[in-house]
C-alpha positions as CSV (number, residue, x, y, z in Angstrom):
1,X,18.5,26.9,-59.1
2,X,21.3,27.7,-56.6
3,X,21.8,31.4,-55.1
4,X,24.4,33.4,-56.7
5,X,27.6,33.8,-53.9
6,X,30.8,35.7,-54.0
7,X,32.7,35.5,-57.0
8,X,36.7,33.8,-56.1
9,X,37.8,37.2,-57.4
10,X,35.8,39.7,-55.1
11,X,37.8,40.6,-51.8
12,X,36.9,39.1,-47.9
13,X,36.6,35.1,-47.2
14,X,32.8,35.7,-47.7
15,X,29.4,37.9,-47.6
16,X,26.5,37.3,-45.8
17,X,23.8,35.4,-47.7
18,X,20.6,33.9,-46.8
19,X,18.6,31.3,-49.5
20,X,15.4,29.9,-49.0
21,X,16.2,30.0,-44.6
22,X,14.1,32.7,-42.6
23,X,15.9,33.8,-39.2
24,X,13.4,34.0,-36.3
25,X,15.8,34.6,-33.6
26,X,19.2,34.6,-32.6
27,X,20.7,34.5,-28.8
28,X,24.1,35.3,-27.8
29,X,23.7,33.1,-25.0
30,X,24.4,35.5,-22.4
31,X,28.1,35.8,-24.0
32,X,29.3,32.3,-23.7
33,X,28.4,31.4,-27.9
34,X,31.0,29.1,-28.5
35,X,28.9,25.8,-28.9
36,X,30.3,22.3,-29.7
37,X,28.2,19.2,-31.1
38,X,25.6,18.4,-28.4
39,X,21.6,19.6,-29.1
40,X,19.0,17.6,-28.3
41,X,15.4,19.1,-27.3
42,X,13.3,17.6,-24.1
43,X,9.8,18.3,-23.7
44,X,9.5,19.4,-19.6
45,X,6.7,17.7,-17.6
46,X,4.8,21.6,-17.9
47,X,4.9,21.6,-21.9
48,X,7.8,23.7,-22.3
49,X,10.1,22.9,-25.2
50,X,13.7,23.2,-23.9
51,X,17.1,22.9,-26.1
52,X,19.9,21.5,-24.5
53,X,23.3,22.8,-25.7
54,X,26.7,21.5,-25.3
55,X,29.4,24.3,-25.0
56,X,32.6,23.9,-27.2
57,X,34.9,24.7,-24.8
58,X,35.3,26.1,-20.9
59,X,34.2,28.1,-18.6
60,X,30.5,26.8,-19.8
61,X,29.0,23.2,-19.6
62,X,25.4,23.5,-21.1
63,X,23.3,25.7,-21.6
64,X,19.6,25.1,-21.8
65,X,17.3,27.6,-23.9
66,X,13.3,27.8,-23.8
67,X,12.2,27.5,-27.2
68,X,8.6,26.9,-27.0
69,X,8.4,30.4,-28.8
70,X,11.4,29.7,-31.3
71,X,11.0,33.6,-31.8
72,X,11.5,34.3,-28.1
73,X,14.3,31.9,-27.1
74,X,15.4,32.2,-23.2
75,X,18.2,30.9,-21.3
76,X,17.1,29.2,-18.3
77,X,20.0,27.7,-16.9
78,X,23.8,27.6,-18.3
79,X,26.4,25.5,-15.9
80,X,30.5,25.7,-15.4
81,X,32.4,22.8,-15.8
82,X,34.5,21.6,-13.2
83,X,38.0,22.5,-14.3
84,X,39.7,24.6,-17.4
85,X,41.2,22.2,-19.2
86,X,38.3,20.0,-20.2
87,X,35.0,20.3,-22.4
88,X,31.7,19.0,-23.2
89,X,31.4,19.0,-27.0
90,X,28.6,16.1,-26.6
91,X,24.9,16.0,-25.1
92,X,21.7,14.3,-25.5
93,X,18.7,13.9,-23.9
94,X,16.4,11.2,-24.0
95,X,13.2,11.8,-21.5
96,X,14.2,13.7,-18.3
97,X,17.8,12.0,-18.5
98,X,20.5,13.9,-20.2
99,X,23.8,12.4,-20.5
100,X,26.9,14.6,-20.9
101,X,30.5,13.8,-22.8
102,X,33.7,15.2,-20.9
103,X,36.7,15.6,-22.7
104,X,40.4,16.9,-21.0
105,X,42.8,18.6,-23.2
106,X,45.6,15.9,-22.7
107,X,45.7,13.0,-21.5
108,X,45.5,11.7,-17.4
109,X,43.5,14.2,-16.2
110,X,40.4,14.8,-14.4
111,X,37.4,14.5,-14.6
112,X,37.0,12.7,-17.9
113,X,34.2,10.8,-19.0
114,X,30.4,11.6,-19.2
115,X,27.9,12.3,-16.5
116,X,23.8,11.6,-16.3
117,X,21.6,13.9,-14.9
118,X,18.3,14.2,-14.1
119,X,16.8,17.5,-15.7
120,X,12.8,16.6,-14.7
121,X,13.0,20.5,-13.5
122,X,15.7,22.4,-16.1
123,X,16.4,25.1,-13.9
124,X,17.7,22.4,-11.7
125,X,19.6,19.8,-13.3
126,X,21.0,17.2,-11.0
127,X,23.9,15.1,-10.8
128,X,22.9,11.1,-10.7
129,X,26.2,9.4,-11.9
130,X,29.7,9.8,-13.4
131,X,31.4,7.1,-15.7
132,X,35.0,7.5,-15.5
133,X,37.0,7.1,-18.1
134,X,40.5,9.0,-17.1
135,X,43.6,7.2,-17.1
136,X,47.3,8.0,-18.3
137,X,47.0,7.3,-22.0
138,X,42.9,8.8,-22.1
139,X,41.0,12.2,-22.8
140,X,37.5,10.6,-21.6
141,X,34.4,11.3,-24.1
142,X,34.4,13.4,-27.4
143,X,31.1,12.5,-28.2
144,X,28.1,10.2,-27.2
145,X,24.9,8.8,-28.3
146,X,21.9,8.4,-25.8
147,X,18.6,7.6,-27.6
148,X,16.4,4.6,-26.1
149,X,17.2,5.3,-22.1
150,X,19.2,2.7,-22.0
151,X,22.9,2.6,-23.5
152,X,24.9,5.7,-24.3
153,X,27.9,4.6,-27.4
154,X,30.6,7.1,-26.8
155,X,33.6,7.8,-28.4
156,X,36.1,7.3,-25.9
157,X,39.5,6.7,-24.2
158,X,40.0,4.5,-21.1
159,X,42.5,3.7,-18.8
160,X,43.2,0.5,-19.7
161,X,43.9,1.3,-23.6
162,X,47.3,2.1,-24.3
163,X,47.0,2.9,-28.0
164,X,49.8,2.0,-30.5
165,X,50.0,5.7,-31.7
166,X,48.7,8.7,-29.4
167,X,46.8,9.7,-31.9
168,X,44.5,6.4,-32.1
169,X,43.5,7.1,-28.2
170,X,39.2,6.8,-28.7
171,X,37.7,3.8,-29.1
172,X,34.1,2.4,-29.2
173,X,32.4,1.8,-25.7
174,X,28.7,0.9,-24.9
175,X,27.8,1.5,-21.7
176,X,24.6,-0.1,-20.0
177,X,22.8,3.1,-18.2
178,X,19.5,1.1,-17.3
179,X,20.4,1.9,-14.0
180,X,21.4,5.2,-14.3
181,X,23.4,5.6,-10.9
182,X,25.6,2.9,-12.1
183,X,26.3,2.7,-15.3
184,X,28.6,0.0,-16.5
185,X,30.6,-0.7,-19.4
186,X,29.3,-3.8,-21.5
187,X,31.0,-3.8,-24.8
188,X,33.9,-2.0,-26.9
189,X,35.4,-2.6,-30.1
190,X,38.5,-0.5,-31.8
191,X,40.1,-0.5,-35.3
192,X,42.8,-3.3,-35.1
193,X,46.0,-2.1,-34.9
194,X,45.5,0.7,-32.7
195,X,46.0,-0.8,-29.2
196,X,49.5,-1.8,-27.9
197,X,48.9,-6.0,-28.4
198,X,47.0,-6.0,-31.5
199,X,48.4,-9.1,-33.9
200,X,47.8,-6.7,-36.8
201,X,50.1,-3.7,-37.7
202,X,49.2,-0.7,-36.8
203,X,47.7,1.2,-40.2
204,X,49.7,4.0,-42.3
205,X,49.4,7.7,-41.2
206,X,47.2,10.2,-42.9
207,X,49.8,13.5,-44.3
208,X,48.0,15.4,-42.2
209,X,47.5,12.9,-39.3
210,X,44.1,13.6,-37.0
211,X,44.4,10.0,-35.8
212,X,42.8,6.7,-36.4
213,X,39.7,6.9,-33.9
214,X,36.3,6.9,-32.8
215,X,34.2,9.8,-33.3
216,X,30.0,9.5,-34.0
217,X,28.7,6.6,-32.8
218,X,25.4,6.2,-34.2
219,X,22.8,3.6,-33.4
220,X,19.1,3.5,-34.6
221,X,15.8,1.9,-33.9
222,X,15.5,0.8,-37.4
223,X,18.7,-1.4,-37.2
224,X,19.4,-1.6,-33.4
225,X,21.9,-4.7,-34.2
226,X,24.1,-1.7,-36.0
227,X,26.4,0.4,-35.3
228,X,27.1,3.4,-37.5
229,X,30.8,4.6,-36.8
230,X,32.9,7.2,-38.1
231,X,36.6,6.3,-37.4
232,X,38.3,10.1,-38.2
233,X,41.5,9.1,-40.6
234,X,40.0,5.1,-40.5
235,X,37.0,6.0,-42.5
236,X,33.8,4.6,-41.1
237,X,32.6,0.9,-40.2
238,X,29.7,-0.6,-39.7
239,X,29.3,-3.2,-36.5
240,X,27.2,-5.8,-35.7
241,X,26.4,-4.9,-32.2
242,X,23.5,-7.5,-31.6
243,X,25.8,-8.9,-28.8
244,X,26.8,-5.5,-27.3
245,X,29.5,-7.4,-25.4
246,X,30.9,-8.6,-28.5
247,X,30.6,-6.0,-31.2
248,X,32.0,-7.0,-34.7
249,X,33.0,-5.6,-37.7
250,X,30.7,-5.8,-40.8
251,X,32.4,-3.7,-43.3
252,X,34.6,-0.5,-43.9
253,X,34.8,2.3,-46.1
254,X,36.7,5.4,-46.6
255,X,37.6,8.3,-49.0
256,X,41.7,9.2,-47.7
257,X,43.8,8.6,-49.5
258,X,43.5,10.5,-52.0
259,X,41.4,12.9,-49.6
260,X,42.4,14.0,-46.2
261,X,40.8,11.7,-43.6
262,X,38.4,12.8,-40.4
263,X,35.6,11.2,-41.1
264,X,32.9,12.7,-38.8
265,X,29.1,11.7,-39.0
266,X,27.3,8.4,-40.1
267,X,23.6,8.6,-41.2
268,X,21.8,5.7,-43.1
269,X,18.7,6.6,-44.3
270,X,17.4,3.2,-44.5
271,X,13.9,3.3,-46.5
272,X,15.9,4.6,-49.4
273,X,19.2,2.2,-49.2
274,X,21.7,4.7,-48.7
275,X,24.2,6.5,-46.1
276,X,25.2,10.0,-45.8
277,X,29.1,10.6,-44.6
278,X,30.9,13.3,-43.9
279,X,34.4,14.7,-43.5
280,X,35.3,17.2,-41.2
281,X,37.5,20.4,-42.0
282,X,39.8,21.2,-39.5
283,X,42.7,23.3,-40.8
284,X,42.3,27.0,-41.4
285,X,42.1,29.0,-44.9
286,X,41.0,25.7,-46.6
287,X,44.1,24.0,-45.9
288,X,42.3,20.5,-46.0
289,X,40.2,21.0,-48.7
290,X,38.1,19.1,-50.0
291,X,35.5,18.6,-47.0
292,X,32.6,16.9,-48.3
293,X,29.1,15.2,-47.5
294,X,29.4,11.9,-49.8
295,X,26.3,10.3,-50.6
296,X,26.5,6.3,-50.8
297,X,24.8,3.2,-52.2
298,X,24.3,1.5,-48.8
299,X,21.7,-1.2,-50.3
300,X,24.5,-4.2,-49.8
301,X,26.6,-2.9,-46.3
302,X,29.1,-5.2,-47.0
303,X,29.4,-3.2,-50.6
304,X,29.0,0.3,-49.6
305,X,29.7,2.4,-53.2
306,X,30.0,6.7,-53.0
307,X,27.5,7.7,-55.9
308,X,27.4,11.6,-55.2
309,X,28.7,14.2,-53.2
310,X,26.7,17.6,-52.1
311,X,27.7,20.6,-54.2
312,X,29.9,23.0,-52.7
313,X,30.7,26.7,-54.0
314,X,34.7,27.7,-55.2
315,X,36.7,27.5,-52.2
316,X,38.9,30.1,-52.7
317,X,35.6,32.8,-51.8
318,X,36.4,31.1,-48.3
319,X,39.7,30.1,-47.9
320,X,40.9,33.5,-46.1
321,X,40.2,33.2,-42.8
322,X,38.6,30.0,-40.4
323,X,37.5,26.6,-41.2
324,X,35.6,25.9,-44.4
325,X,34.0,22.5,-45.5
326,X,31.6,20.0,-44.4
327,X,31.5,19.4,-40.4
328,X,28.1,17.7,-39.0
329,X,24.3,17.2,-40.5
330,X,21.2,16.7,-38.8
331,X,21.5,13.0,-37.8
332,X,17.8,11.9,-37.6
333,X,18.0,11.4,-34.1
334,X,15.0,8.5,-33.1
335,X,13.1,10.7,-30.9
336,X,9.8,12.1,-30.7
337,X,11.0,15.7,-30.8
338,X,13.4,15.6,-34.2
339,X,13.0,15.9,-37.6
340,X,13.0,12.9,-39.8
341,X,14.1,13.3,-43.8
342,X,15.7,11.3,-45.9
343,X,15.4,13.7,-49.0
344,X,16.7,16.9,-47.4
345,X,20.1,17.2,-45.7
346,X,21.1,20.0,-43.9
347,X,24.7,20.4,-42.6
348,X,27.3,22.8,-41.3
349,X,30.5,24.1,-43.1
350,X,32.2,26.6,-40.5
351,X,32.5,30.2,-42.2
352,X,30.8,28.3,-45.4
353,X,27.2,28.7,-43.1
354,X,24.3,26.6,-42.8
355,X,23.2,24.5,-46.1
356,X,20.6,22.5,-47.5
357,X,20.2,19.7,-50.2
358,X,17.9,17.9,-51.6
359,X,18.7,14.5,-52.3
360,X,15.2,13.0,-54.0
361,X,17.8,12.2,-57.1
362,X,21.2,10.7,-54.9
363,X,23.0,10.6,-58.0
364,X,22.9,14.6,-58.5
365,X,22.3,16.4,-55.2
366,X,21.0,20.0,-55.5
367,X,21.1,22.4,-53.1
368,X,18.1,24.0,-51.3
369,X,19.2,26.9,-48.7
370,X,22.0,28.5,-47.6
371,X,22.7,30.4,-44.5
372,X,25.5,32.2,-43.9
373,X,25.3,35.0,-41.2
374,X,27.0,37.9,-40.7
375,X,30.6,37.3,-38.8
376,X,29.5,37.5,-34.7
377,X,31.1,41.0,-33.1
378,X,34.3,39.4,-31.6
379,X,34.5,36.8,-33.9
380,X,38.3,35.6,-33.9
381,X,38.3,35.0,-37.4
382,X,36.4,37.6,-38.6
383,X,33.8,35.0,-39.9
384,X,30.8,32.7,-38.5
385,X,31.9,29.6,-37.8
386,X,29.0,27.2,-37.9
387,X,29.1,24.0,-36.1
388,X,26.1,22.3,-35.7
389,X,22.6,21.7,-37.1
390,X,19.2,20.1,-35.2
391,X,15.9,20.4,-37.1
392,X,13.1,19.6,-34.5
393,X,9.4,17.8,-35.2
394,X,7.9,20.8,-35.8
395,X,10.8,21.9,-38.8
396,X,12.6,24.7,-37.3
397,X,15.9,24.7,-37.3
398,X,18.8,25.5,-35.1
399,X,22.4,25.9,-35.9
400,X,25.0,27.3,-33.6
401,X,28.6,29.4,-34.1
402,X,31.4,27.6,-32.7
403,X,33.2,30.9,-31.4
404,X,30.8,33.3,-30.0
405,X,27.8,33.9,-32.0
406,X,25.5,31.4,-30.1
407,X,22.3,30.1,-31.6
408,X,20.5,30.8,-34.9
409,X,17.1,29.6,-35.3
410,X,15.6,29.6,-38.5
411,X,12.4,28.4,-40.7
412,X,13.0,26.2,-44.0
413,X,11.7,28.3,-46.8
414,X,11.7,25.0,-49.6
């Protein structure tokens, strides 16, 4: 039985509501809450449990929180990045190795890329090596993968990519990181048509036109021949990475048209023959509406067919101010210290809050828990903006505002 929101008639883009989620802490994060994309939580040489956060935008880098006590979260370091125009949405950890995305705000400047570091103390994270990826026609790294200690699959430009639209300017790259002070590049693969020299034409623009390129780039244990990528307005592909130097497509699928492109996240759930997708909203008031989490028959990849979608409430009760609709979920990450499911999803939908599904039917998803805090004190829309959910081993939960309001931390209550 799903909690009872705001009626579309009742005044406000939305009121508070929390469903079957317990809040055990919140942190403003010393006043630098806007948080992008990146969580991933190490456990320190001492025992200490330690959240690694990825800021969405300057003056902050990361930030990493103690969370041993999820009810007494502390900051214990938070960096500055380097310059003003750059960011870095994208983190994980894996071990004491922590490898972070750079991302410049146009095109041929500096420094973009990622960067490793060694955070075997996390008071003192150190710098072991930067991969650059600047050039004229690139913005570096929106987001990366790092899961086995070995390759990080990033979503990236590079400086010998001149796209065929400047839109279509992130592509696929692994990069080999088995000797972390040099990391080298090893494979790349990008939707044909989108580099200058391609002998297909370039593909048709989306009306509202986020670009044809690489975002998640998601690679598990369970099928470490695979790549899971979401293309933004080229839907999503599956790769055949079992030759990293030679990655190939195995099949395609996308929603837009009729819907409205940027595809986001990837997650198969593998035991249970299906993949999760979702769409990202990025216009204001609702603009791009529908923003979904589409639940698909993944049992033959090369026939992937959408069976459900998660449930959403009216619109309109959100459409007045911010971003509302799907953004990210918690991907499953393979390591020891996050939550596996593949009957509960939990994702993020900006000023929409924190939600919950549960997926043991696929066909009709139901949802579980909602979370939808109070609007942060400063908060430029005058709303939460949720970005991003992690669930660790132990089932709590931690969702962060991509504005100001920091980090949530809650218990699951179903």
């Amino acid at each position: 039985m799903a909690v009872a929101e705001q009626s579309p008639t009742q005044s406000g883009s939305y009121q508070p509501v929390t469903w079957n989620f317990k809040l055990i802490a919140q942190h403003a994060l010393d006043g630098f809450g806007g948080m992008g994309e990146g969580m991933s939580i190490q456990i320190a040489a001492d025992g200490r449990r330690i959240l690694w956060l990825a800021h969405e935008s300057a003056p902050k880098n990361f930030t990493a929180v103690d969370v041993s006590d999820p009810r007494k979260p502390k900051v214990i370091v938070q960096t500055d990045l380097p310059q003003a125009y750059m960011r870095s949405n994208s983190l994980e950890t894996c071990g004491n190795l922590m490898a972070v995305a750079y991302q410049t705000q146009k095109k041929g400047l500096e420094p973009a890329g990622f960067e490793l570091f060694d955070i075997s103390v996390p008071e003192k994270p150190k710098s072991i090596s930067f991969f650059d990826c600047s050039g004229p026609t690139s913005r570096g790294v929106h987001q990366l993968w790092f899961c086995d200690g070995e390759y990080v699959h990033t979503a990236s430009g590079a400086p010998d990519f001149v796209p065929t639209h400047p839109l279509d300017d992130q592509f696929y790259r692994c990069i080999d990181v088995r000797n972390p002070s040099k990391p080298v590049e090893i494979g790349r693969w990008w939707m044909p048509g989108t580099r200058q020299g391609d002998n297909v034409m370039p593909p048709p623009r989306h009306p509202l036109d986020k670009g044809h390129r690489a975002h998640n780039t998601n690679v598990y244990p369970q099928r470490g021949d695979r790549c899971y990528l979401a293309y933004i307005d080229g839907g999503m592909f599956v790769l055949d990475i079992s030759d990293k130097a030679n990655p190939k497509r195995v099949t395609q699928w996308t929603n837009s048209p009729p819907y409205t492109g940027f595809m986001h996240t990837v997650v198969p759930l593998f035991d249970r023959g299906l993949m999760l997708v979702t769409d990202e909203s990025t216009e204001n008031n609702a603009k791009d509406w529908p923003k979904l989490i589409w639940v698909l028959d993944a049992r033959d990849e090369n026939n992937l067919v959408p069976i459900a979608t998660c449930p959403m409430p009216d619109h309109k009760v959100y459409a007045a101010a911010g971003r509302f609709g799907a953004h990210n979920i918690h991907e499953n990450v393979p390591l020891p210290t996050a939550w596996q499911s593949d009957q509960i999803v939990l994702g993020t939908f900006f000023n929409g809050g924190l939600r919950a599904y549960d997926i043991s039917n696929p066909y009709q998803p139901k949802e579980a828990g909602v979370f939808i805090p109070p609007a942060p004190p400063l908060a430029p829309t005058g709303t939460i903006q949720l970005n991003d959910v992690f669930v660790d081993e132990r089932e709590i939960v931690y969702t962060v505002d991509r504005h100001v309001g920091g980090l949530y931390i809650l218990e699951m209550e179903f």
